[in-house]
matplotlib code that plots the C-alpha trace (Angstrom):
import matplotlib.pyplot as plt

x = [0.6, -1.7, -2.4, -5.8, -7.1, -5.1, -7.5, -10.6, -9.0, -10.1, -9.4, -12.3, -12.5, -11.9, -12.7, -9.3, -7.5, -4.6, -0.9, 1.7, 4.1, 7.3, 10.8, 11.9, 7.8, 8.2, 11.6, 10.8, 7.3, 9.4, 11.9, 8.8, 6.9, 10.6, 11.2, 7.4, 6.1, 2.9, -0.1, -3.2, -6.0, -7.4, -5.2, -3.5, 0.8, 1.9, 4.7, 5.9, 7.7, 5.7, 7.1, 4.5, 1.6, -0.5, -1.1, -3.4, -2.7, -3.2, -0.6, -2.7, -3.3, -1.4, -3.0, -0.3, -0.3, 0.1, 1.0, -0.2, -3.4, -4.0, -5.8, -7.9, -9.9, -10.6, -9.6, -6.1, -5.1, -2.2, -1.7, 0.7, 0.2, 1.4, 5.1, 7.7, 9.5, 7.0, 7.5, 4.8, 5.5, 2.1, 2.8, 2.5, -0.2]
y = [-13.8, -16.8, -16.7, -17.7, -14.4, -12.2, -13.4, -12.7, -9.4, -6.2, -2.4, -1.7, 1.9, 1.0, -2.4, -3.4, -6.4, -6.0, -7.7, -7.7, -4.2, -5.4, -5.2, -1.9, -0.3, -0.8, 0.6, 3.6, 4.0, 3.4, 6.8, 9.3, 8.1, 8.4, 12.0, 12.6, 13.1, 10.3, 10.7, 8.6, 8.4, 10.0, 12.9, 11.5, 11.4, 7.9, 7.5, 3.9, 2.5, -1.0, -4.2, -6.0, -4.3, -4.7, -2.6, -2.0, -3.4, 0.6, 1.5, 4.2, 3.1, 0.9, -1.2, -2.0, -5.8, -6.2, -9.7, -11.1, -9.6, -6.9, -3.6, -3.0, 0.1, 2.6, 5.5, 3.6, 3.4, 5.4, 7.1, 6.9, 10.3, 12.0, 9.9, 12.2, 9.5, 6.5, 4.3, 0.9, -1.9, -1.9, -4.3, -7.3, -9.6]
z = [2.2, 1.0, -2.6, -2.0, 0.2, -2.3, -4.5, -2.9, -1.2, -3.2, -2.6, -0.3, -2.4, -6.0, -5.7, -7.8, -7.3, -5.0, -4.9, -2.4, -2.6, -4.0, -1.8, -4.1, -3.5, -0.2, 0.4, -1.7, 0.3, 3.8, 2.9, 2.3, 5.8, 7.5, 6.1, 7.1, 3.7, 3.5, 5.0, 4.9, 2.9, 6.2, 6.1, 9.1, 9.4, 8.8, 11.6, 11.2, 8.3, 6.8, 6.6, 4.6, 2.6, -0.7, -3.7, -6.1, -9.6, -10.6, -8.5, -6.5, -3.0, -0.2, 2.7, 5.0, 6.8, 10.3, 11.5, 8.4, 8.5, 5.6, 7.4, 4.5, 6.0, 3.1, 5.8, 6.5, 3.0, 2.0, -1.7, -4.1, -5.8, -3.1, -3.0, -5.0, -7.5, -6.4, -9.3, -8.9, -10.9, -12.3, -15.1, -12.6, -12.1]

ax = plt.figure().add_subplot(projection="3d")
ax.plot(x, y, z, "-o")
ax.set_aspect("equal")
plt.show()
């Protein structure tokens, strides 16, 4: 993604800052929505696995990118408290 709308992109609900979900997030992330485990912030199932998404630096909520374009809709966001063992590398900038 291009460094310079990740820096103008914001969580549409906190209004944090967001970075891209690392390879181990989004693998971890990817398990729960194949076992059926992760909903939305929506309460709706999330049936396909992500291949691109962002983060919020607090680790709370995921916006998943389509085609290179971040679907930052507060209702499509997904959260992490509700991912068993989800461990985001909130340390990174």
């Amino acid at each position: 993604m291009d460094k310079r709308l990740l820096d103008i992109l914001c969580c549409p609900v906190s209004k944090r800052p967001l970075r891209p979900l690392t390879a181990t997030e989004r693998d971890q992330l990817n398990g729960a929505i194949r076992a059926g485990s992760v909903d939305t912030v929506a309460g709706e199932k999330v049936a396909e696995p992500i291949t691109e998404g962002l983060i919020t630096t607090d680790g709370q909520l995921v916006y998943r990118v389509e085609d290179g374009i971040p679907v930052m809709l507060p209702e499509a966001g997904i959260g992490t408290l509700q991912l068993s063992g989800f461990a985001p590398e909130t340390g990174r900038a």
